[in-house]
VOGU-3710 file (C-alpha; in Angstrom, 3 decimals, decimal comma):
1> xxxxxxxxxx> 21,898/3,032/11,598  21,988/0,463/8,679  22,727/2,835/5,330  19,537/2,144/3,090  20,237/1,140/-0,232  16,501/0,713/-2,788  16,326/-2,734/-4,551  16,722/-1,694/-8,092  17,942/-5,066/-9,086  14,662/-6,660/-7,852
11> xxxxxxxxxx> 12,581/-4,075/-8,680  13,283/-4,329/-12,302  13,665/-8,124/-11,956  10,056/-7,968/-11,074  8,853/-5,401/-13,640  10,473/-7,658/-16,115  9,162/-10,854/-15,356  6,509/-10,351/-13,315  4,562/-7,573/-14,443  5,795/-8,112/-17,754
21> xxxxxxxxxx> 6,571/-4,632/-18,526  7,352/-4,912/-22,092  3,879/-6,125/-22,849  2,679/-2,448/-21,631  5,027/-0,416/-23,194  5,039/-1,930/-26,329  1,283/-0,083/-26,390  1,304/3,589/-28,164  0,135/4,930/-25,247  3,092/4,071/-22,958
31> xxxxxxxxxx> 5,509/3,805/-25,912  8,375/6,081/-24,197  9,224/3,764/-21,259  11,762/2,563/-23,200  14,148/0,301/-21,066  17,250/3,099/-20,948  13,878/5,679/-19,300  12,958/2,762/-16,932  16,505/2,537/-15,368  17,080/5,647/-15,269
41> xxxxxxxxxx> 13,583/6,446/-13,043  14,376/3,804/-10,819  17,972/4,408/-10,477  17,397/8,362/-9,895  14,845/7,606/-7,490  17,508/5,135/-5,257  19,687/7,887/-5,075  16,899/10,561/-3,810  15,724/7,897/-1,078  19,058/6,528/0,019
51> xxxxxxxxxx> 20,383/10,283/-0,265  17,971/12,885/0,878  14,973/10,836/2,311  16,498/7,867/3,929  18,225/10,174/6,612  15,275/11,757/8,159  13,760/8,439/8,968  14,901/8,981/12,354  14,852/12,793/12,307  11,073/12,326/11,530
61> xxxxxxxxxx> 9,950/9,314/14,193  12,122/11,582/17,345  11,443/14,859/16,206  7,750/14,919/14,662  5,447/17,462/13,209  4,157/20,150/15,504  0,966/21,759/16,350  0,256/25,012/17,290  -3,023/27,416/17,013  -3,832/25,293/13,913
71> xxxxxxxxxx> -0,332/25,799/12,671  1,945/22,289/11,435  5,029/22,415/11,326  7,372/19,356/9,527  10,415/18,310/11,397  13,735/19,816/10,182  14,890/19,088/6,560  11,443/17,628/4,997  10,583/20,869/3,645  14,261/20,726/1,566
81> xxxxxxxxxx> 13,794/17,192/0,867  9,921/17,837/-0,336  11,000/20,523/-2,668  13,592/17,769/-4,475  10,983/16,039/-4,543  8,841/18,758/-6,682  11,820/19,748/-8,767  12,731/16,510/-9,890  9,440/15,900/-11,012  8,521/12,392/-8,932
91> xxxxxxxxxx> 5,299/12,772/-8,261  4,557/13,383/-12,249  5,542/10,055/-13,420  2,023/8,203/-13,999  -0,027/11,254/-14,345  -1,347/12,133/-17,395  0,514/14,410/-19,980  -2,668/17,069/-20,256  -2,185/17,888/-16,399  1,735/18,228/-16,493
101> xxxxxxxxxx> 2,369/14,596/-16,206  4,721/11,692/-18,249  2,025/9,932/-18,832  4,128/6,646/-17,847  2,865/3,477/-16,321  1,671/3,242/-12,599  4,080/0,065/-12,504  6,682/2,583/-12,934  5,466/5,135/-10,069  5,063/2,308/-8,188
111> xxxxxxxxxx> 8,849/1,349/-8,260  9,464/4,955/-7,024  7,653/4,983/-4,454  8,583/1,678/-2,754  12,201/3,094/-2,958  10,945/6,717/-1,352  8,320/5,514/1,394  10,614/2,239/2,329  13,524/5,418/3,228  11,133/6,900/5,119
121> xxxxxxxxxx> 7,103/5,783/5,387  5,689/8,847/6,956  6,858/11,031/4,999  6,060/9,018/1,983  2,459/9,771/2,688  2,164/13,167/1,899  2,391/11,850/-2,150  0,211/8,689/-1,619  -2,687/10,821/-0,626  -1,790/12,974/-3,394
131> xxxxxxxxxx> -1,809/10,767/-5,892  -5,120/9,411/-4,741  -6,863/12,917/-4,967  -5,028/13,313/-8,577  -6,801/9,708/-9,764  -10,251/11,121/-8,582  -10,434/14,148/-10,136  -8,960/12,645/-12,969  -11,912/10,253/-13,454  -14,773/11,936/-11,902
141> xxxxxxxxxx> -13,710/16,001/-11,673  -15,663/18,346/-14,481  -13,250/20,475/-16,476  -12,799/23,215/-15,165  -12,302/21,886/-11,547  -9,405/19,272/-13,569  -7,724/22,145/-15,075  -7,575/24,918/-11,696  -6,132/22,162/-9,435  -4,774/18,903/-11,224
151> xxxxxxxxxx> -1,608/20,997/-12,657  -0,168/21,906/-9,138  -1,180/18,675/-7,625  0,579/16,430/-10,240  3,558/18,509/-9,933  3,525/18,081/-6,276  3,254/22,267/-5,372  0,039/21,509/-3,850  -0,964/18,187/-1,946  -4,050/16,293/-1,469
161> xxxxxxxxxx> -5,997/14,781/1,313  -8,525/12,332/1,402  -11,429/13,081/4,188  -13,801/10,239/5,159  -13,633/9,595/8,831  -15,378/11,371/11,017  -15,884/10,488/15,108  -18,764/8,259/15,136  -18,206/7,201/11,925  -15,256/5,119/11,116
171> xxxxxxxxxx> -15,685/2,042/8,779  -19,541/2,853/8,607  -18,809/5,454/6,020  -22,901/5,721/6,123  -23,197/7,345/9,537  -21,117/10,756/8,928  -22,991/13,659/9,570  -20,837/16,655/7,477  -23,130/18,695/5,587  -22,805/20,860/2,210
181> xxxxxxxxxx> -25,418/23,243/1,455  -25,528/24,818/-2,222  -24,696/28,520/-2,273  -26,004/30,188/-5,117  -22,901/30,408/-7,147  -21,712/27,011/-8,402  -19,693/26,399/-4,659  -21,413/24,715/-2,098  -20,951/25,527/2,012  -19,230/22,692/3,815
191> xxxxxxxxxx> -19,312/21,476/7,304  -18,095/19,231/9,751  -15,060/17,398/11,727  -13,077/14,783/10,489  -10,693/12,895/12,405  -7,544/10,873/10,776  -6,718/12,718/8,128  -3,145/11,905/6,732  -1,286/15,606/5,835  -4,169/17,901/6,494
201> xxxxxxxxxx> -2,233/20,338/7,271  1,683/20,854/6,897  4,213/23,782/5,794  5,944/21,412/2,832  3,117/22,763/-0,411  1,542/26,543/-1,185  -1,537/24,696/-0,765  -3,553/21,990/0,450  -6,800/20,391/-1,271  -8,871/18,658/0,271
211> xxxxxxxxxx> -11,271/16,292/-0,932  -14,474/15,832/1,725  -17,746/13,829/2,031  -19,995/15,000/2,847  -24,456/15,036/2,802  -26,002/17,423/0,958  -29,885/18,729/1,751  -32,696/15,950/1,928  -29,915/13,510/1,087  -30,892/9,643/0,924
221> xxxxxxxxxx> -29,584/7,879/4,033  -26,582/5,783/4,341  -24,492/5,536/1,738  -26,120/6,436/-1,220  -26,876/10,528/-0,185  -23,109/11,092/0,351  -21,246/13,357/-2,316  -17,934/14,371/-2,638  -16,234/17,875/-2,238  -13,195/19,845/-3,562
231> xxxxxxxxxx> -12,000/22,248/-0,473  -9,085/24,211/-1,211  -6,835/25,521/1,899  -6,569/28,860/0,183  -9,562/29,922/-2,324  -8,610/30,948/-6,227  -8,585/34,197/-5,507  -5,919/33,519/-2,841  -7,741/34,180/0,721  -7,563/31,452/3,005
241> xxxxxxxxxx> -10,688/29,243/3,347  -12,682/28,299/6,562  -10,703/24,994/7,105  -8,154/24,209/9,760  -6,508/21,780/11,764  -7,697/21,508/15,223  -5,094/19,144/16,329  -2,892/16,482/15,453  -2,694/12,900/17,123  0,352/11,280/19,401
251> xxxxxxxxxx> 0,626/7,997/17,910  2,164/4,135/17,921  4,302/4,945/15,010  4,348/7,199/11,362  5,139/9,985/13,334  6,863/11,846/10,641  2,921/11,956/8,987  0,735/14,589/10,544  -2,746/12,573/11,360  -5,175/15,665/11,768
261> xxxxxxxxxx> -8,503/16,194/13,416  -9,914/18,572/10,486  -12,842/21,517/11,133  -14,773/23,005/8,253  -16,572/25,899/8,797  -16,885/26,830/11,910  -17,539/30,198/10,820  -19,686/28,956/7,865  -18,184/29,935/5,588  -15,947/26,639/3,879
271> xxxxxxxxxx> -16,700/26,898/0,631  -15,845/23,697/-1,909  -17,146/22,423/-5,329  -18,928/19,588/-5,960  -16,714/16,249/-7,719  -19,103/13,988/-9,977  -22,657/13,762/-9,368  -24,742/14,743/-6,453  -24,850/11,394/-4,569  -21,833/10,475/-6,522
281> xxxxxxxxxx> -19,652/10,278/-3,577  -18,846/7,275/-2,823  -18,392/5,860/-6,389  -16,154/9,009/-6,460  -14,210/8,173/-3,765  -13,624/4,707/-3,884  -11,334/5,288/-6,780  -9,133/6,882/-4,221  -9,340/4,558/-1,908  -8,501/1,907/-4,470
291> xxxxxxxxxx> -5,747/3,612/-5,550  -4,650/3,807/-1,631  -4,735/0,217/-1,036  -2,387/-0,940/-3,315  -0,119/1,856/-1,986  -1,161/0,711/1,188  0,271/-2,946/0,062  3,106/-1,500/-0,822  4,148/0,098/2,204  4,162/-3,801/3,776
301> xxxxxxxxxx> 7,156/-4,023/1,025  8,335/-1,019/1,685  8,310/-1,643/5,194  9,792/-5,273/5,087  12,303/-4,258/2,590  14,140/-2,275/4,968  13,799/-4,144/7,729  15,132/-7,091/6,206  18,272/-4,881/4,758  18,894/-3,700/8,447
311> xxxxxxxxxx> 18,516/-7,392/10,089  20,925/-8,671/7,557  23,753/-5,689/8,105  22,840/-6,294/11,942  23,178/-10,908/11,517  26,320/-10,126/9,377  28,450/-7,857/12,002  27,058/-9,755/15,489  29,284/-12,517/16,250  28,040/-14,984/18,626
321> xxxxxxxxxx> 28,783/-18,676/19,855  29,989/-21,279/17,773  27,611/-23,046/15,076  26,022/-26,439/17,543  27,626/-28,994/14,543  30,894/-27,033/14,787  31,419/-26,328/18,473  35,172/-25,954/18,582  34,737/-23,689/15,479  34,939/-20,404/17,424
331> xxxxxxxxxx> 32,395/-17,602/17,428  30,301/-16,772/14,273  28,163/-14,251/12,718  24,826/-15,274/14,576  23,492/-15,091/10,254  25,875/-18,756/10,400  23,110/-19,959/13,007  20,449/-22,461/11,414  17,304/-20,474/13,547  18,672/-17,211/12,388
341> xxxxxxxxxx> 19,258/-18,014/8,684  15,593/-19,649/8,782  14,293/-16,210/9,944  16,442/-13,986/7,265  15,076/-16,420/4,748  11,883/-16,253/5,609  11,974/-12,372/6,186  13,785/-12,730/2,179  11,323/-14,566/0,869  8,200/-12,857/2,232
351> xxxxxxxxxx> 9,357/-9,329/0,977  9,922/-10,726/-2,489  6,851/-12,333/-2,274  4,464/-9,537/-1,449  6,670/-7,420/-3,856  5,301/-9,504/-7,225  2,134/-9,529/-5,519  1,689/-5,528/-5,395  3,538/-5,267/-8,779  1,770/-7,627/-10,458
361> xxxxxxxxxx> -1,914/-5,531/-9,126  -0,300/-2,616/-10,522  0,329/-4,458/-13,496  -3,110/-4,875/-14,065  -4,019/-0,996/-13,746  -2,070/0,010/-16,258  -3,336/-2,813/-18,241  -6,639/-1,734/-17,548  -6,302/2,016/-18,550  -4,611/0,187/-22,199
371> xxxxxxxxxx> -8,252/-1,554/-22,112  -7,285/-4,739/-22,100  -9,972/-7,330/-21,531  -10,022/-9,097/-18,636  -7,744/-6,281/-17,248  -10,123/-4,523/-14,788  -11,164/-7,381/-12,900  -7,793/-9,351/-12,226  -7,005/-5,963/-10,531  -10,318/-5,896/-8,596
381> xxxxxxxxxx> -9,557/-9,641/-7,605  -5,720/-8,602/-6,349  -6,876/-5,768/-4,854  -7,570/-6,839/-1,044  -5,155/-9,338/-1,549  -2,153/-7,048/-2,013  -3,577/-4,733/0,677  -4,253/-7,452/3,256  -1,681/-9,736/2,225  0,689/-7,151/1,791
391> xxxxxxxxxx> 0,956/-5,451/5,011  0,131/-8,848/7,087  3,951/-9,661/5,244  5,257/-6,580/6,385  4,174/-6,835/10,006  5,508/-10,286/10,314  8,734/-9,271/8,614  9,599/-6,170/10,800  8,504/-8,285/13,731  11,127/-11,256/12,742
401> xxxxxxxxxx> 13,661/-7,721/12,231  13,426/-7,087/16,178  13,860/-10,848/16,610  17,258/-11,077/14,182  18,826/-8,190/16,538  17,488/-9,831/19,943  17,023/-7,687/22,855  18,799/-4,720/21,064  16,204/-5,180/18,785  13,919/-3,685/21,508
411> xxxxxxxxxx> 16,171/-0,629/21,682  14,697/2,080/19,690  18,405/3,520/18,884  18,750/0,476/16,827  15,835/1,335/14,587  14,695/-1,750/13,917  11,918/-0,981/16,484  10,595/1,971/14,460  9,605/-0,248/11,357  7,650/-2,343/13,681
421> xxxxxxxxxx> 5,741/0,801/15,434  5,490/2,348/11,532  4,044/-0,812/9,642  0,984/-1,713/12,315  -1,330/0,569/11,044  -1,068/-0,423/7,470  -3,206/-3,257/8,404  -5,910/-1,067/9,393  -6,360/1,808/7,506  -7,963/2,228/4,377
431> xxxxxxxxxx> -10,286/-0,510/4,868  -9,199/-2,811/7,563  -7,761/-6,434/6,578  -10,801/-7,445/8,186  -12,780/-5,836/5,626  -10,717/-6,461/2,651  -11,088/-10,496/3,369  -14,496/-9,828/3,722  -14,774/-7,491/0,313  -13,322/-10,448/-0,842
441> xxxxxxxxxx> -15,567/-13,494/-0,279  -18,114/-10,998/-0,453  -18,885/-8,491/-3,621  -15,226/-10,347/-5,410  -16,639/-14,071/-5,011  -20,255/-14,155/-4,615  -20,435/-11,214/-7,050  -20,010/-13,313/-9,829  -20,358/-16,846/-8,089  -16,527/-17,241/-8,034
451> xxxxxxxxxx> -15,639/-16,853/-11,708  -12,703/-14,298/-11,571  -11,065/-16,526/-8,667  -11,533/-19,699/-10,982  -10,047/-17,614/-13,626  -7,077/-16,941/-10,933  -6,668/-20,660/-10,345  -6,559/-21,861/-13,920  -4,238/-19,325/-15,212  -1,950/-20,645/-11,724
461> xxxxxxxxxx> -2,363/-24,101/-12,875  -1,156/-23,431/-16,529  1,902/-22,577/-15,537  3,222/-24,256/-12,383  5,061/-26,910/-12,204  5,495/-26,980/-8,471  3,603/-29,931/-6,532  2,775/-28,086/-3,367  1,848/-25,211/-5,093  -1,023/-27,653/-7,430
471> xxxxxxxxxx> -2,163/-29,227/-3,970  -2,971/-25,469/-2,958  -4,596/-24,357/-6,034  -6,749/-27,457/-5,890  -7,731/-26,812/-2,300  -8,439/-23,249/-2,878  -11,023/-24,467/-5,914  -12,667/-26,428/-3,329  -13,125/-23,929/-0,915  -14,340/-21,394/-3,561
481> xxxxxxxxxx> -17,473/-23,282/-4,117  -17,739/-24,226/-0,171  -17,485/-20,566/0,254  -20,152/-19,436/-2,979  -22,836/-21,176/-1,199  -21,972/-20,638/2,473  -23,920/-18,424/4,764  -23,015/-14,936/5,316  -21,708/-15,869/9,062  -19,272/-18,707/7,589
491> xxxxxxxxxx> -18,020/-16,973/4,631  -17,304/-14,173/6,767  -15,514/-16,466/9,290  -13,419/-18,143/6,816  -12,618/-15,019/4,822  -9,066/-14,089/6,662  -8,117/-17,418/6,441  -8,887/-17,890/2,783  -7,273/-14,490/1,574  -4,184/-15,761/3,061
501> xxxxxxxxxx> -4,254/-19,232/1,058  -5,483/-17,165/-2,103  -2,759/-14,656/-1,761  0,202/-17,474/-0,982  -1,214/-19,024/-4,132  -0,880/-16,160/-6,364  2,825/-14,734/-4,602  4,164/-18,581/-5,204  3,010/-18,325/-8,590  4,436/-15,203/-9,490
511> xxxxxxxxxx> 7,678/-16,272/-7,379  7,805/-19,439/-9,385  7,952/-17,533/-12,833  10,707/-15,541/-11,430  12,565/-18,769/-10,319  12,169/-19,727/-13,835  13,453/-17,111/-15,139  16,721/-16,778/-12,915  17,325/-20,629/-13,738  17,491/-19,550/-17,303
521> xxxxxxxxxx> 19,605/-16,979/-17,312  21,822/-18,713/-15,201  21,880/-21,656/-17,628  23,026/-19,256/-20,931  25,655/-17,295/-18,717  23,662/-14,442/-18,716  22,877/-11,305/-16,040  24,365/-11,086/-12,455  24,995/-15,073/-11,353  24,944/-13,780/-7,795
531> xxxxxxxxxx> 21,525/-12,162/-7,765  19,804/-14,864/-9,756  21,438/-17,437/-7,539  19,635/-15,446/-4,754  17,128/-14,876/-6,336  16,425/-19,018/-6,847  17,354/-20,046/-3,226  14,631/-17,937/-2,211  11,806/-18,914/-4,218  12,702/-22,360/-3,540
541> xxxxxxxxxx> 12,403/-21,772/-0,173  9,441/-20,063/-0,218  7,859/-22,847/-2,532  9,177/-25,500/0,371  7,896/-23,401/3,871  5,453/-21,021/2,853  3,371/-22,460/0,290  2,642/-25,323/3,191  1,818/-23,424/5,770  -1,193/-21,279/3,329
551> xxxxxxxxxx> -2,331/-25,697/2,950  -2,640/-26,031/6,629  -5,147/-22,614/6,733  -7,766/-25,434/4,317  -9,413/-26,827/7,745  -9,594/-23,431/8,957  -11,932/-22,178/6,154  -13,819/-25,266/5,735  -14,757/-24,500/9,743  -16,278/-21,893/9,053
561> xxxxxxxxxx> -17,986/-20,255/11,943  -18,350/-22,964/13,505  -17,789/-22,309/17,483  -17,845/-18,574/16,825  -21,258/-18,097/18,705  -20,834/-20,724/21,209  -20,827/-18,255/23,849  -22,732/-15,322/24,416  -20,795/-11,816/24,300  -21,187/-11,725/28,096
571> xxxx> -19,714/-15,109/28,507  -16,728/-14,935/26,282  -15,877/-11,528/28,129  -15,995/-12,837/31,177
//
């Protein structure tokens, strides 16, 4: 196995340049992420994935969690690594100060955990969800609720789960059919199944909170009579609650993350508090799920940054043939070969790309929480594109990883194979890339008749100089008002397509800035030649293949759904 090492060099590369860190912290607010701080997060947090995390990538995909009588148990050494974890205080970074947190900028958290879940994804999970139940409570949880249960869950001695899904209810958040009933007391009765539910139970934290939808007596239908539900694992007073895990699922990949089928009260008596409003639920919980989907996007980085570290090692040490213009040249490293070097590129390029994309989004939170103007909905624009984009990237990139190493590739000692079983689901959960295209010509575009994704394409256009990159932009403008007043059935048709253009619009701009950058420094003598060097060749290239390729989607989008219904159901199954 290929020794991980975290991209600090890019990573702050990218906080510099793209997400334009000193902008943030030169705010009161985030005042004491002073540069020296900065380094010193992302450098400590290398050292805890290469070190401690990294190595139970395998231990984690061969060896997985196991149920028994409602019992999980992690694999060997993630209850060790976990409790680093806790000690060192990772999971604290971006919460705020009154819970136990630093108080730091998400941008920051961010860059820790792209080092932690690219050592090892599943087990990176147990935090995302955390994090996600930390932001809700934050923003919608009363006092008293934010002050029993946000201390322990910011320090990382209790975890968080998010519980939407339930069996005949999977996107169609409208259909579930768990109940809460009010008790008398303040608590309400909960009830129900949930399926998919990422770390509902483990033996890594003291204690596990869960955060559940659920309907509550004479509730509207559909979505707007679901509210949302703290249920604790083990009750204040310390006895255990009417929650468990009925089993856990045998899946493609992630096996290191316990997916749990979840029952609440079968013996009714699961008790939980109400978050927000009655009805409140799903306003409630989409700022979790928000929060997810950028994570989401940035396990496609996470994802293609270590495959593309292992197909390099693996294109550096293979020696094969002679290069075809030097055929009495002797054997080379197959990375000399023109087909090879145009996949490591590409796998390079892509990574960085999706990288600035998912930065840049969480540039925008923390600009948001600052209140800047304009803040909020750049990040509600970026939003499907870094979850869609991102972890399309990442399953093309691990795929082109098993390609680099050939049929060894295929051999699941190599481990190349597990980041291409571990990245496919990132595409489909927490919202499907189906539904984040169609989030996106939907409530982001016709919303406000295409305004924010102007705004997009003029601030692209003010600063690019790159031809191919202007032909895009221009093409995307077009389609924007194609799209506006399309039919639902096109604009839905056209959306994949489109988020792809949109998305390779906005990663070549944000590449292109960095390119500028690098050039400069170069020119003065200053930083590491080597990585800015790098660091050029690769936007360049990205600028010269990519950026085409999102051009060629423009016929695509203008079809819209044209031919879609030419056949009948029965007729195109047949």
């Amino acid at each position: 196995m290929v020794t991980f090492r975290p991209p600090v060099a890019e990573q702050r590369f990218v906080l510099d340049h793209v997400v334009r860190l000193a902008e943030i912290t030169s705010q009161d607010q985030f005042a004491a992420a002073e540069s020296d701080m900065v380094e010193a997060i992302l450098d400590g947090a290398a050292s805890l994935a290469a070190n401690e995390w990294a190595p139970l990538n395998r231990v984690g995909d061969t060896n997985p969690p196991r149920w028994n009588d409602t019992v999980v148990t992690m694999p060997p050494g993630f209850r060790e690594a976990y409790r680093t974890y806790v000690e060192g205080g990772w999971g604290t970074i971006a919460a705020p100060s009154a819970f136990e947190g630093q108080g730091l900028p998400s941008t920051l958290a961010f860059g820790v955990a792209e080092s932690l879940g690219a050592a090892n994804l599943g087990f990176s999970l147990g935090p995302m969800l955390t994090q996600g139940a930390i932001e809700a409570l934050v923003k919608h949880g009363s006092p008293e609720l934010q002050a029993a249960y946000l201390p322990k869950l910011v320090t990382g001695e209790w975890t968080g789960t998010m519980n939407l899904t339930e069996p005949n209810a999977g996107s169609d958040v409208g259909a579930l059919r768990s109940s809460a009933t009010p008790a008398g007391d303040g608590s309400w009765r909960v009830k129900g199944n949930k399926i998919f539910i990422t770390f509902g139970e483990h033996d890594l934290a003291e204690n596990i909170i869960h955060l559940v939808l659920a309907r509550t007596p004479d509730a509207p239908a559909g979505t707007r009579g679901i509210s949302l539900f703290l249920v604790p694992k083990f009750l204040p007073d310390g006895s255990r609650n009417d929650v468990h895990c009925a089993s856990i699922e045998h899946k493609l990949g992630i096996h290191a993350s316990p997916t749990c089928v979840m029952s609440f009260g079968d013996n009714d008596d699961c008790r939980g508090w109400l978050i927000g409003p009655e009805f409140g639920g799903m306003r409630a919980m989409f700022t979790m799920m928000n929060n997810a989907r950028l994570n989401v996007g940035l396990q496609g980085v996470q994802i293609a940054e270590r495959a593309t570290q292992q197909a390099v090692a693996y294109a550096l040490e293979r020696v094969q043939s002679p290069r075809a213009s030097n055929p009495e040249g002797g054997p080379v490293a197959i990375i000399e070969h023109p087909d090879v070097r145009r996949m490591i590129l590409r796998m390079k390029a892509q990574t960085q790309a999706i990288r600035s994309l998912v930065y840049a989004a969480a540039g925008e939170l923390d600009r948001a929480h600052l209140g800047i103007e304009g803040a909020k909905q750049r990040l509600d624009l970026l939003t499907p594109l870094a979850k869609a984009h991102g972890t399309d990237v990442g399953c093309e990139v691990a795929s082109l990883g098993v390609q680099v190493h050939g049929g060894m590739g295929f051999i699941e000692e190599t481990g190349a194979a597990q980041h291409y079983r571990d990245v496919r689901i990132t595409p489909i959960y927490e919202g499907t890339n189906g539904i984040q295209a169609a989030d996106l010509v939907g409530r982001k575009l016709v919303g406000d008749e295409g305004a924010q994704m102007h705004a997009l394409i003029a601030d692209v256009r003010s600063e690019t100089k790159n031809a191919g990159l202007l032909a895009l932009t221009d093409q995307i403008s077009t389609l924007t008002g194609v799209l506006v007043k399309a039919s639902t059935d096109d604009r839905l048709a056209a959306s994949a397509p489109y988020l792809t253009m949109v998305s390779v619009m906005t990663c070549g701009w944000l590449l292109e800035r960095q390119g500028t950058a690098a050039a400069g420094l170069l020119a003065n003598g200053e930083g590491d030649s080597a990585f800015l060097k790098a660091k050029l060749a690769t936007v360049n290239w990205y600028l010269a293949h990519i950026v085409p390729e999102a051009s060629g989607l423009a016929a695509s989008v203008a079809e819209g759904g044209k031919g879609l219904y030419d056949l009948t159901a029965e007729e195109l199954a047949a």
